[in-house]
PAZAPA-4460 file (N, C-alpha, C; in steps of 0.05 Angstrom, whole numbers, plus 32768, in hexadecimal, padded with zeros to 4 digits):
% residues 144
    n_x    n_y    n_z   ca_x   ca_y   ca_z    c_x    c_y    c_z   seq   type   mol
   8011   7FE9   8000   8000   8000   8000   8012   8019   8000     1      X     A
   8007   802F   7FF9   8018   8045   7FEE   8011   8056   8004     2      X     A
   801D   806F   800F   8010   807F   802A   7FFF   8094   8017     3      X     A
   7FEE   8096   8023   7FD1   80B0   8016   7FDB   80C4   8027     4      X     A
   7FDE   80E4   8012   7FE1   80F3   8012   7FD6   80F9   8020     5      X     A
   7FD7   8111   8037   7FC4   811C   8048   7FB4   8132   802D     6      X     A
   7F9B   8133   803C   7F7F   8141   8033   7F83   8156   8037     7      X     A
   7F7F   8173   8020   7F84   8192   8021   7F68   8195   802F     8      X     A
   7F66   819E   8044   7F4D   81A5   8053   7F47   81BB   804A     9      X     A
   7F42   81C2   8035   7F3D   81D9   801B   7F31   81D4   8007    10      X     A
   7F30   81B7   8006   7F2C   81AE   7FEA   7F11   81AC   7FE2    11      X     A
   7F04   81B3   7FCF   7EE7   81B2   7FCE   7EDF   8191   7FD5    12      X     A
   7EC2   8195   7FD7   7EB7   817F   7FD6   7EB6   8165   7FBA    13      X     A
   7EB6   8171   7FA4   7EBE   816D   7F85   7EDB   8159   7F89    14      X     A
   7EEC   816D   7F8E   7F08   815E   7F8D   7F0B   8144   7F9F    15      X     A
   7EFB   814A   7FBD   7EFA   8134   7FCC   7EF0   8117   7FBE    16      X     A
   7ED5   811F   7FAA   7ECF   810C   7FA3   7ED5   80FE   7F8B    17      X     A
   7EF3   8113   7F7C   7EFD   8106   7F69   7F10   80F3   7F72    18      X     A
   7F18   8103   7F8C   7F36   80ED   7F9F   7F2B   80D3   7FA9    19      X     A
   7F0F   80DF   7FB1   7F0A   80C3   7FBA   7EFC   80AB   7FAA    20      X     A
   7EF5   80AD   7F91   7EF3   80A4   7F73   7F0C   8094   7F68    21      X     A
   7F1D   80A6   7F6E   7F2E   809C   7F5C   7F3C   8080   7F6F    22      X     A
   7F43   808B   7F89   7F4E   8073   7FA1   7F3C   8057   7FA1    23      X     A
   7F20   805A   7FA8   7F14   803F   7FA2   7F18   803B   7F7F    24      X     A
   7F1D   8046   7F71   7F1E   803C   7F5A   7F39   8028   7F57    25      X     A
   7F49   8031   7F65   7F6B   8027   7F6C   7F67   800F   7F7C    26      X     A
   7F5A   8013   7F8A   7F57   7FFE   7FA3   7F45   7FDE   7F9C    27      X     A
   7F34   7FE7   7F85   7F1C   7FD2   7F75   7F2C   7FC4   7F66    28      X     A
   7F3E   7FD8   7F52   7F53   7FCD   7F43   7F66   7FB5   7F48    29      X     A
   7F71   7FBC   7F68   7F89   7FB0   7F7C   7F7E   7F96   7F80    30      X     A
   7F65   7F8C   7F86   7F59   7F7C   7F95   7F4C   7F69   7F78    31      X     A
   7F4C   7F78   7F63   7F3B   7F5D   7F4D   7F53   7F5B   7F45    32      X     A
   7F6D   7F68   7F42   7F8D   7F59   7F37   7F94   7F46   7F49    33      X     A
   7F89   7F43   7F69   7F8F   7F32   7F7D   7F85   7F1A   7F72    34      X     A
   7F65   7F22   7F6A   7F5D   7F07   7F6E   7F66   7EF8   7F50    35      X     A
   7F62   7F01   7F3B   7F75   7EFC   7F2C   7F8E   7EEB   7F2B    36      X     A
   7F9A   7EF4   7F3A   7FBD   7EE2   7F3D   7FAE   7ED0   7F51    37      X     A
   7F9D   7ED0   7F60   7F99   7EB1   7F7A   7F86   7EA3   7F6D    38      X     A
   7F75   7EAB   7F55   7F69   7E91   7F45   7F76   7E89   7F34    39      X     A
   7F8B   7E94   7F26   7F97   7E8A   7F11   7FAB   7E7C   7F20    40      X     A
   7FB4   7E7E   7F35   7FCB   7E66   7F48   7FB9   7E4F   7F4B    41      X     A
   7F9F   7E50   7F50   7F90   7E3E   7F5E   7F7E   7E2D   7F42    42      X     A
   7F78   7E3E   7F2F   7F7A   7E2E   7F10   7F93   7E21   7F10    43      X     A
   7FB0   7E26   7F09   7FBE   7E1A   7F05   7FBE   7DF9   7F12    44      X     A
   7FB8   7E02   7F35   7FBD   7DEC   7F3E   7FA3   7DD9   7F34    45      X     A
   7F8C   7DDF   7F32   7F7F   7DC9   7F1F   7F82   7DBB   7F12    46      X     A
   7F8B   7DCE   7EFA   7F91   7DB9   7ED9   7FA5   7DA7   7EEC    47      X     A
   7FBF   7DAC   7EF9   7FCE   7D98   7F06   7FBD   7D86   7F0D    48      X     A
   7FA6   7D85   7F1C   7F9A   7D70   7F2C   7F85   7D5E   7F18    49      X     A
   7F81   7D65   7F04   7F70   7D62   7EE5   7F87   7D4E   7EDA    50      X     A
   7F98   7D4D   7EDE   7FA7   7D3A   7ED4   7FAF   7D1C   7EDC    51      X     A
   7FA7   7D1A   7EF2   7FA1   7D04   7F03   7F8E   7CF7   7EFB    52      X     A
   7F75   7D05   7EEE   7F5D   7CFC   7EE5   7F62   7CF6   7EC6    53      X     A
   7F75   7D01   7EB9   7F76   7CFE   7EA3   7F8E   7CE4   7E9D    54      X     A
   7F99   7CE2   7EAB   7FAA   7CCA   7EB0   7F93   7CAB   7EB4    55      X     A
   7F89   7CB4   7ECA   7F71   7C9D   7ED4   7F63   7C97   7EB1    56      X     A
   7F51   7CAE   7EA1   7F53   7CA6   7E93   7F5A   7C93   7E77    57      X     A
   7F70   7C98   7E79   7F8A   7C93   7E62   7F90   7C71   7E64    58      X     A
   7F96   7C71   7E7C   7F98   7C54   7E88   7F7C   7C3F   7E8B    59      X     A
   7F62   7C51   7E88   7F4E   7C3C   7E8A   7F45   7C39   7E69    60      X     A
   7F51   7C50   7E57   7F47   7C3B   7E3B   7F5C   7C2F   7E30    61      X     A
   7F72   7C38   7E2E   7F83   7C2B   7E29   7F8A   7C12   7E2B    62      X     A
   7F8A   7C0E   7E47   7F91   7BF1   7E4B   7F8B   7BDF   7E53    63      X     A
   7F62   7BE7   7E4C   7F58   7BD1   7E45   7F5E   7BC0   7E36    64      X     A
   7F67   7BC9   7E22   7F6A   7BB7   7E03   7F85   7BAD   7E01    65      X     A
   7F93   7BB1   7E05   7FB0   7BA3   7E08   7FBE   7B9A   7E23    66      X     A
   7FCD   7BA5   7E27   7FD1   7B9A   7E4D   7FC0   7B8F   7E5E    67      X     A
   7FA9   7B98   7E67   7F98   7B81   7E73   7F8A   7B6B   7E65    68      X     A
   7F8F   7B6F   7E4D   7F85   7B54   7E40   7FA2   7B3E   7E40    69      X     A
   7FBA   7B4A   7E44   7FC9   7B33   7E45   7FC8   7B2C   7E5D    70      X     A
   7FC8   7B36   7E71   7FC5   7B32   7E8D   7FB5   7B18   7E92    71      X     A
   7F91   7B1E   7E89   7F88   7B12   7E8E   7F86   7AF6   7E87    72      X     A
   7F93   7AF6   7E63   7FA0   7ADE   7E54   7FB4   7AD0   7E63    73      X     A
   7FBF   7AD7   7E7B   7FDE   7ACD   7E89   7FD7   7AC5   7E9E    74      X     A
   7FBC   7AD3   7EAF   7FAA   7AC8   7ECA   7F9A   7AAC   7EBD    75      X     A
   7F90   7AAC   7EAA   7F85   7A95   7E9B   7F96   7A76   7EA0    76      X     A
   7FA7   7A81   7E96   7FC3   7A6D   7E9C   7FB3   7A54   7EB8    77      X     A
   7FAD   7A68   7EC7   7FAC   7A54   7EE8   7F9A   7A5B   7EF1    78      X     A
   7F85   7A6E   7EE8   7F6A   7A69   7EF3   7F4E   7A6D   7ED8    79      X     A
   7F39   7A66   7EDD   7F23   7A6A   7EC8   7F27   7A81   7EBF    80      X     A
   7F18   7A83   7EA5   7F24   7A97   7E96   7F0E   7AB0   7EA3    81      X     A
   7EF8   7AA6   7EAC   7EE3   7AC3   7EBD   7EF8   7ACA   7ED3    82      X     A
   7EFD   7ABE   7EDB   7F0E   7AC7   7EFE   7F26   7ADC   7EF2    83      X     A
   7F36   7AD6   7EE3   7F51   7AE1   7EDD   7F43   7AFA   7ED2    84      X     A
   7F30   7AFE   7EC0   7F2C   7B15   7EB6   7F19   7B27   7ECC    85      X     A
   7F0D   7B1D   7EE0   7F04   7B34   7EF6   7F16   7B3C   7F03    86      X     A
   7F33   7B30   7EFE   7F4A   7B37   7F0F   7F55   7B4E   7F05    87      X     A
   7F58   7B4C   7EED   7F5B   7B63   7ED8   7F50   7B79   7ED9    88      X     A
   7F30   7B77   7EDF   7F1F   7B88   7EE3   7F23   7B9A   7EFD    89      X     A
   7F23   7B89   7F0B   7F2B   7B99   7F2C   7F40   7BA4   7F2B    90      X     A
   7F5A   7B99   7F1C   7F76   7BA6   7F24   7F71   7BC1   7F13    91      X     A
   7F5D   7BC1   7EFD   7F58   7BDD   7EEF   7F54   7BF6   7EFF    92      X     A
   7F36   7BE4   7F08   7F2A   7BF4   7F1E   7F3C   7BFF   7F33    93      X     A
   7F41   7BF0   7F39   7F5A   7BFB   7F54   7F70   7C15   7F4C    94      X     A
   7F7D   7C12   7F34   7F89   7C27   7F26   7F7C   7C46   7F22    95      X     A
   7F6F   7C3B   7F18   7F5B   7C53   7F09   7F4C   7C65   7F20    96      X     A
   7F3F   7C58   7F3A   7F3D   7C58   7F50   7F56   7C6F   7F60    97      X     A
   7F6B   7C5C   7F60   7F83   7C69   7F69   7F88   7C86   7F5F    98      X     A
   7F85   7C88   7F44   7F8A   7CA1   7F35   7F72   7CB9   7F3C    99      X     A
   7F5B   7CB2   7F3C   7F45   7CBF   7F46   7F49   7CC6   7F5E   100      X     A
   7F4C   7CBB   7F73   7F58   7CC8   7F91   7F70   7CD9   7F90   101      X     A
   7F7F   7CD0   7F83   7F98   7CE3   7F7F   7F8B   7D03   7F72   102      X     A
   7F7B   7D07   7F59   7F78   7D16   7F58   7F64   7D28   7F66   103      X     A
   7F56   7D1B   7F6D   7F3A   7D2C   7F8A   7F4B   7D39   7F9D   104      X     A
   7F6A   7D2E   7FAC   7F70   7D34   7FB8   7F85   7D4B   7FB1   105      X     A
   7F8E   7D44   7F9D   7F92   7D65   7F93   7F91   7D78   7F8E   106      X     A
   7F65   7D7A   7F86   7F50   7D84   7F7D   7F4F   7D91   7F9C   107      X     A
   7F4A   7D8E   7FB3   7F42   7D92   7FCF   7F61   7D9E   7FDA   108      X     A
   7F73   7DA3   7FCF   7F88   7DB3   7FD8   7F84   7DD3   7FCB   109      X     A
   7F78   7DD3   7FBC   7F6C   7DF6   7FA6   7F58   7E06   7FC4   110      X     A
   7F71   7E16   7FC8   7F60   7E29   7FE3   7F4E   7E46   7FD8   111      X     A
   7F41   7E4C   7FE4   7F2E   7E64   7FDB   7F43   7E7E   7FDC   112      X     A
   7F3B   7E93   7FCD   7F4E   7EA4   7FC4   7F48   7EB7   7FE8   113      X     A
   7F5A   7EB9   7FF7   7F61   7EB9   8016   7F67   7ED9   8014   114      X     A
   7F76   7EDD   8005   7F7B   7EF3   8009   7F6B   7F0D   7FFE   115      X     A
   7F65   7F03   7FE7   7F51   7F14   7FDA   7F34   7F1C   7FE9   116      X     A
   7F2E   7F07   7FFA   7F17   7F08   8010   7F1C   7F18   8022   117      X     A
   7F2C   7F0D   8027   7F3A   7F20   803E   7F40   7F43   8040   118      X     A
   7F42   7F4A   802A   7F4A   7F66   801E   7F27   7F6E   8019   119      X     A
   7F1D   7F61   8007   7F04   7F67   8004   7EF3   7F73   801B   120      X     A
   7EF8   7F57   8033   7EE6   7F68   804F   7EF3   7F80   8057   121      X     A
   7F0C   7F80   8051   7F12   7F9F   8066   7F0B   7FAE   8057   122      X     A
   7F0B   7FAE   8035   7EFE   7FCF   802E   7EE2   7FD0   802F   123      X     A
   7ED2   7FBA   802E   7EBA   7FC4   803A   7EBE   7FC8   8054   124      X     A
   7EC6   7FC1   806B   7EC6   7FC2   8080   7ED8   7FEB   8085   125      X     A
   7EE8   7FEF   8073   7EED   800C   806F   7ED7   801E   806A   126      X     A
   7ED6   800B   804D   7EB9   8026   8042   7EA7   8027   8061   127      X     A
   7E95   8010   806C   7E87   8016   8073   7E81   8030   8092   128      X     A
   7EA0   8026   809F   7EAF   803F   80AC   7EB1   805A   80A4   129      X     A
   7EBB   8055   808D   7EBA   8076   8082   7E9C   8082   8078   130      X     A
   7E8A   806F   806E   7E69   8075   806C   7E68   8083   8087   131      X     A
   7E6A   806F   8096   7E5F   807E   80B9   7E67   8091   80BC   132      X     A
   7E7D   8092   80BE   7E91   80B3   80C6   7E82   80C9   80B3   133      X     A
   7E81   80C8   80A1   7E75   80E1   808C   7E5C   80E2   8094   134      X     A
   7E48   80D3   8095   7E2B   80D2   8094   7E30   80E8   80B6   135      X     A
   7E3F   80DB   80C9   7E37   80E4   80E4   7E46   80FE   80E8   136      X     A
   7E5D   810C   80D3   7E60   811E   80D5   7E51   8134   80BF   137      X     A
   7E49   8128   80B0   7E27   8130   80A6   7E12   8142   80B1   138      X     A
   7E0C   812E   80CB   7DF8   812D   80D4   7DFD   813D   80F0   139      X     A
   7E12   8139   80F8   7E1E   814F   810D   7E1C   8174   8100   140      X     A
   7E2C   816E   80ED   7E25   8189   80D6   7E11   8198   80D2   141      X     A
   7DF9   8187   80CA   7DE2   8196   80C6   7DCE   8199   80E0   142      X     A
   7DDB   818D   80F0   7DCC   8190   8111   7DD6   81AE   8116   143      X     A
   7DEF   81BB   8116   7DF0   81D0   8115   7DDA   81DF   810F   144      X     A
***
């Protein structure tokens, strides 16, 4: 944050409300470039976690048709040929399985943009301070 100039207690009312225009305009700006850089970190980390799923994928069409069919041609060997190929089946499942947890758990590490929230409540929590202060020195004003 930059230090704010002190206020010419001279300054029309006009100018006040160009200064104070232009600062939330700075301040709106500061806070959507925040959130900006903490979704695009927190995109990134997705597609990373999207790849776990796309792996799981890759591995369940693929190798149906070649590798688990030799598998199950080699379990045949020493047990019925139904038994050896549910074995096949499960050890798929189990993989593919594997890959799917891996990537959920990657998916559940993507935290909410923390700081951007965070900034957000204090300038409303500003504005709404500075609403009060004006309105009540307003209202003090015209009690005169």
């Amino acid at each position: 944050m930059t230090p704010v100039d002190p206020t010419d207690p001279t300054a029309s009312i006009g100018s006040l409300v160009k200064d104070a225009t232009t600062h939330i305009s700075t301040l709106v700006r500061s806070e959507i470039e925040l959130a900006k850089l903490e979704l695009t970190a927190s995109a990134k980390q997705a597609l990373r976690g999207s790849i776990f799923f796309a792996a799981a994928a890759a591995i369940g069409l693929f190798s149906l048709w070649f590798f688990w069919l030799m598998i199950g041609e080699i379990l045949n060997i020493w047990l019925p040929r139904w038994a050896a190929f549910v074995i096949v089946f499960g050890a798929m499942l189990a993989m593919a399985a594997g890959l799917v947890f891996l990537g959920i758990r990657r998916m559940k590490r993507i935290g909410k943009p923390e700081m951007t929230i965070s900034q957000a409540q204090a300038t409303a929590e500003a504005l709404k301070n500075a609403a009060a202060r004006a309105e009540s020195s307003g209202s003090s004003a015209s009690a005169e």
